[in-house]
PAKE-296575 format. One record per residue (C-alpha): x, y, z; residue in one letter; residue number from 1. Coordinates in nm, 2 decimals. Example, Ala and Ser with C-alpha at 12.3 -4.5 7.8 and 13.67 -1.06 7.14 Angstrom:
2
+--------+--------+--------+------+-----+
|   east |  north |     up | rest |  nr |
+--------+--------+--------+------+-----+
|   1.23 |  -0.45 |   0.78 |    A |   1 |
|   1.37 |  -0.11 |   0.71 |    S |   2 |
+--------+--------+--------+------+-----+
//
This chain:
139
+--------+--------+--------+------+-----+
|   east |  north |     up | rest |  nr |
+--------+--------+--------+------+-----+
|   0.00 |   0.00 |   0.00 |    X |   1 |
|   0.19 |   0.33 |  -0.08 |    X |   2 |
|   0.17 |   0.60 |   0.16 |    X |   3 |
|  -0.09 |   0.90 |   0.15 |    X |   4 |
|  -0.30 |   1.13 |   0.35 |    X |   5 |
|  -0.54 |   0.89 |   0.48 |    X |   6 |
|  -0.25 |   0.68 |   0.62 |    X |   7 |
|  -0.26 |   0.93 |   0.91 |    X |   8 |
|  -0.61 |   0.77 |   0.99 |    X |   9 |
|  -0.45 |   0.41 |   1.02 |    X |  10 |
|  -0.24 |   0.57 |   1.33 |    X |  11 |
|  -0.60 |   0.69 |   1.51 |    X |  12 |
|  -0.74 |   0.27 |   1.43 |    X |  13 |
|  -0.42 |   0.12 |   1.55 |    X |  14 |
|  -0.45 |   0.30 |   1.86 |    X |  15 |
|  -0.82 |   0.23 |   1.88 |    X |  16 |
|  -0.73 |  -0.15 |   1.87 |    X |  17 |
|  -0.47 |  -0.13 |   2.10 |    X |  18 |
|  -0.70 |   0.04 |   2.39 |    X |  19 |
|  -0.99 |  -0.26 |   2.29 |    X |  20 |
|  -0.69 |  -0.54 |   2.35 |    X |  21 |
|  -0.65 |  -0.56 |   2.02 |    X |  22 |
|  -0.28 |  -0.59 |   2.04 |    X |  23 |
|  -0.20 |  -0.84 |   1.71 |    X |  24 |
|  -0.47 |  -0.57 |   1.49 |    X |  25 |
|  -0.24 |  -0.28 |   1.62 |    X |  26 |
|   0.06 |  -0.44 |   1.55 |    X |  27 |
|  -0.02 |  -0.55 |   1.18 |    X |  28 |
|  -0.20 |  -0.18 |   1.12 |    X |  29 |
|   0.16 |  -0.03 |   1.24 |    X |  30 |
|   0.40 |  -0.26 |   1.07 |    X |  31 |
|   0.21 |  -0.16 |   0.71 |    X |  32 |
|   0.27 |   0.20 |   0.82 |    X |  33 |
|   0.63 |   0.20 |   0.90 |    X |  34 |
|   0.71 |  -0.02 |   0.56 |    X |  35 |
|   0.46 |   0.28 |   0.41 |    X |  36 |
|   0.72 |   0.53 |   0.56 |    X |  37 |
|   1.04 |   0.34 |   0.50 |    X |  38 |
|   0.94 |   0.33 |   0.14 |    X |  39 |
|   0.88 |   0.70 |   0.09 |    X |  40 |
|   1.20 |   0.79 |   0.31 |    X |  41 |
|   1.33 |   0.61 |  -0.01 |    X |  42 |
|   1.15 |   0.74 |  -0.24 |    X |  43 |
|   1.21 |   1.10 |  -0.12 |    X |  44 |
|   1.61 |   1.00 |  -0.11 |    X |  45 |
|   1.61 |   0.92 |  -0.44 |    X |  46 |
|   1.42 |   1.26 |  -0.51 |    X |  47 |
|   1.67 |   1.45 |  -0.37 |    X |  48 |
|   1.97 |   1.28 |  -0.56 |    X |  49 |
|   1.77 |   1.34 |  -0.87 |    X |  50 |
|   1.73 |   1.73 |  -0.79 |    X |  51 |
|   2.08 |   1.76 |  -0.72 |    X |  52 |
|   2.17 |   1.57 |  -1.04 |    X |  53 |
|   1.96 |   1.83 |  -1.24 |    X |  54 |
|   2.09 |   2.09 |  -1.03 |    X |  55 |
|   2.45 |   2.02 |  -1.10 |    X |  56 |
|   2.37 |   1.99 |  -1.44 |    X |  57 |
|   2.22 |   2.34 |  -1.48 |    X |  58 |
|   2.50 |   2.49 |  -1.29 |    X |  59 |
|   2.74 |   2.34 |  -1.54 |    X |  60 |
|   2.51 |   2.44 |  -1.82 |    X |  61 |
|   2.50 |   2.80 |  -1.74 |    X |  62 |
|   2.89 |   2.78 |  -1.69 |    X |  63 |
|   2.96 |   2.65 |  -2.08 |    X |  64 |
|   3.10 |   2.91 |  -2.34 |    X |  65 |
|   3.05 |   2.79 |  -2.72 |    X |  66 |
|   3.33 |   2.98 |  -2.96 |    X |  67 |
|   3.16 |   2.85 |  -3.26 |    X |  68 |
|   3.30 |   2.51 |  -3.26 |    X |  69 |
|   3.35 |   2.39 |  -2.93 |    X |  70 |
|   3.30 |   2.45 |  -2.54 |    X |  71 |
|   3.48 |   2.62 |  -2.31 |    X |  72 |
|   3.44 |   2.51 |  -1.94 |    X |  73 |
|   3.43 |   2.91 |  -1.73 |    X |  74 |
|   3.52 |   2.84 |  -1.34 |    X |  75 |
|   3.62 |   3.09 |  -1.11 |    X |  76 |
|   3.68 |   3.35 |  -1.41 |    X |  77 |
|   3.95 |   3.11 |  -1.56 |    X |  78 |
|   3.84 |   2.92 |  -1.95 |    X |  79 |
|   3.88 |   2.52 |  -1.90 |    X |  80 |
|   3.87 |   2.31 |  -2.21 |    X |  81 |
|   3.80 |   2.29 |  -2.49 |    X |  82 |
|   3.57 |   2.05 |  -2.49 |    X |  83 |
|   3.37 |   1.87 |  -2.78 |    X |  84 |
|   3.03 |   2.02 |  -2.91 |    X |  85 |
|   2.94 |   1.65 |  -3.06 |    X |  86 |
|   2.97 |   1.49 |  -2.72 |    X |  87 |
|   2.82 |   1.75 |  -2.49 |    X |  88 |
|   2.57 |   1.81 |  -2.72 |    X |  89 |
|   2.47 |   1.47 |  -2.79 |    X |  90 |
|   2.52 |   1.30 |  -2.42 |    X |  91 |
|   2.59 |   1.62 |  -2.21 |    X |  92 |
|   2.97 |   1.50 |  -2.18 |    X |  93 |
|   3.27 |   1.67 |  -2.13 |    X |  94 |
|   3.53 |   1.50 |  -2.32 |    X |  95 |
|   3.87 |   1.73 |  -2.32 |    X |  96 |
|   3.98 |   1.78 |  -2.63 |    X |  97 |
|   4.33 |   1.70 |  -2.73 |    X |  98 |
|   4.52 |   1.92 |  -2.88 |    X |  99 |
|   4.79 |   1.92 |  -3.23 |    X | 100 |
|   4.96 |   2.10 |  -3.43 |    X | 101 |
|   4.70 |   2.23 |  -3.67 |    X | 102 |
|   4.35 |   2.11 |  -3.49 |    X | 103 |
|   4.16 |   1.91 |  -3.16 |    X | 104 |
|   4.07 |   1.58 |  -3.17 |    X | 105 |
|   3.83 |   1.43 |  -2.94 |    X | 106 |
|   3.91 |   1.07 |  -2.81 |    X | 107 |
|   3.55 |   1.03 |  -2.71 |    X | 108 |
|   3.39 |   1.06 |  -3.12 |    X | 109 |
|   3.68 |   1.08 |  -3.30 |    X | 110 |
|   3.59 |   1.46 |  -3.43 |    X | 111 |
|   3.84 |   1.69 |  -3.55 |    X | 112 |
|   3.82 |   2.08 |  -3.50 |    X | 113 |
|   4.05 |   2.29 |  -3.74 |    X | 114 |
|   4.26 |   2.54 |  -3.51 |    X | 115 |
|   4.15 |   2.91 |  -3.56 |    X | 116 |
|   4.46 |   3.11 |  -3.72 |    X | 117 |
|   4.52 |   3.43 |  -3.52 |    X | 118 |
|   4.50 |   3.63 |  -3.83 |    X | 119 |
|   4.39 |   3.56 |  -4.17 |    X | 120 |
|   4.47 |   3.94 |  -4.35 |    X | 121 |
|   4.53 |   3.92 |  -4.71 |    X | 122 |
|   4.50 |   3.52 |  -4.73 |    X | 123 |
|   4.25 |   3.35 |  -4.95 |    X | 124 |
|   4.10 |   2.99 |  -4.99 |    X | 125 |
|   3.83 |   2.82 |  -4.81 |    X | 126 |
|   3.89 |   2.98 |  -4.49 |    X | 127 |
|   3.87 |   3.30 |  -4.55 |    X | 128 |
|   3.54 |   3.25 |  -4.73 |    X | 129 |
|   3.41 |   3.09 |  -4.42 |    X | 130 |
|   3.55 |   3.35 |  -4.22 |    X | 131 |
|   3.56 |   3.03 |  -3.95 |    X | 132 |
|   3.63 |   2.67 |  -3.89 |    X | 133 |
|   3.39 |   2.37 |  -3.90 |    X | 134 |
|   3.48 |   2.07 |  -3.74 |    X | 135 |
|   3.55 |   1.78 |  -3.90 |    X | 136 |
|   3.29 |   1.45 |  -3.84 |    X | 137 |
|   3.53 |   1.13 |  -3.88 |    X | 138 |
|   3.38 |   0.79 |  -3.89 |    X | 139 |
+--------+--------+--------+------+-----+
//
């Protein structure tokens, strides 16, 4: 029987029994009631870890930076990362990317994300007609 409101009338007839002799109907009535209350201490537990969870998960939500192709992790005013944008977008993970000489490459997909140049004055090609990098889905 899962616990509600009208449990609290089960106290007021356990105790009835008990003052008619009763003692076996009391019992019975009482041991329903605290299984009833161990099971929504459990419940309510598991409620709690669950709000947390989505708490933790909102505070690291509103703590993500996006530069166009990847995430940036901001804690105490300092940039952490870069992480993928495949990964966290997909499963909400933070896989570090690692970084090379010309790009990132994530461990966890296999992406790659081209490195930025620092300036692109008076260069041509595909890059300068994007005006910024795309990553790169691998298989």
């Amino acid at each position: 029987m899962a616990p509600t409101l009208s449990s609290g009338m089960e106290f007021k007839r356990a105790l009835e029994l008990a003052h008619n002799g009763d003692l076996d109907g009391a019992r019975a009535i009482l041991g329903r009631l605290q299984g009833d209350y161990l099971r929504l201490c459990e419940e309510n537990e598991a409620l709690r870890r669950q709000m947390d969870e989505v708490a933790r998960v909102l505070d690291l939500a509103e703590n993500m930076e996006f530069d166009g192709q990847k995430y940036w992790l901001l804690e105490n005013f300092k940039k952490k990362g870069p992480f993928c944008q495949v990964c966290y977008d997909r499963e909400a993970l933070l896989v570090r990317l690692q970084e090379h000489d010309k790009h990132w490459h994530c461990q966890g997909c296999g992406n790659l994300y081209l490195k930025r140049r620092a300036s692109n004055a008076g260069k041509t090609g595909l890059r300068s007609v994007l005006g910024k990098t795309i990553p790169l889905f691998g298989d």
